[in-house]
C-alpha positions in Angstrom: -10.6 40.2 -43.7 -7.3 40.5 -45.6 -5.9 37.9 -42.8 -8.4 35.6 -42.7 -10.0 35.7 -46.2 -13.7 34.9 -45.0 -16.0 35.1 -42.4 -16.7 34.5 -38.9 -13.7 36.2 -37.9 -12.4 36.2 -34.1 -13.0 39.8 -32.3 -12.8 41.0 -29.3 -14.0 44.1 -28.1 -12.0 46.2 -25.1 -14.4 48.5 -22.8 -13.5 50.5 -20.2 -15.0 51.6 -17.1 -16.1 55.3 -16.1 -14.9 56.8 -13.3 -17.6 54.9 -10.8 -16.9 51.8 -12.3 -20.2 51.5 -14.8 -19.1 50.0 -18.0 -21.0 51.6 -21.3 -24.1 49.4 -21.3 -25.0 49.6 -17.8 -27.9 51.8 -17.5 -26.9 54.1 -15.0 -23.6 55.1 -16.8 -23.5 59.0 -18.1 -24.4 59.6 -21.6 -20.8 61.2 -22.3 -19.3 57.8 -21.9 -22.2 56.1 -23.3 -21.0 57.3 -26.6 -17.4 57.3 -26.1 -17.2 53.9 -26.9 -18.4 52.4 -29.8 -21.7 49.8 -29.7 -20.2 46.6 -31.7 -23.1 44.8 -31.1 -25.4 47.2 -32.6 -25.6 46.9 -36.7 -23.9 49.8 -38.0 -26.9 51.5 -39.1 -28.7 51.4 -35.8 -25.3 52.8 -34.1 -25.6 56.3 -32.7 -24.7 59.2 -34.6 -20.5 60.2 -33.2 -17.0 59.8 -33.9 -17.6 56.1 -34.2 -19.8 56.5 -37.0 -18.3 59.8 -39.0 -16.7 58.9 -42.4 -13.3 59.8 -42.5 
């Protein structure tokens, strides 16, 4: 925000595969990688509970 002052804003979001090359929103992916990637397309307060979501 402190770049572009307002917005819509330009993301992009990087995910990466598991091991049997299932991304995070497939269905058939394992709940451990599930949540080892956080849901950006989720509002925040419907994220799941993990590191994504911990205050620092």
């Amino acid at each position: 925000m402190g770049f572009y002052r307002r917005p819509p804003f330009p993301v992009l979001q990087v995910a990466w595969p598991d091991a049997n090359g299932r991304l995070h929103w497939e269905e058939q992916v394992e709940e451990r990688h599930r949540q080892s990637q956080p849901q950006l397309w989720q509002p925040p307060s419907e994220h799941p509970a993990g590191i994504w979501t911990t205050e620092l």
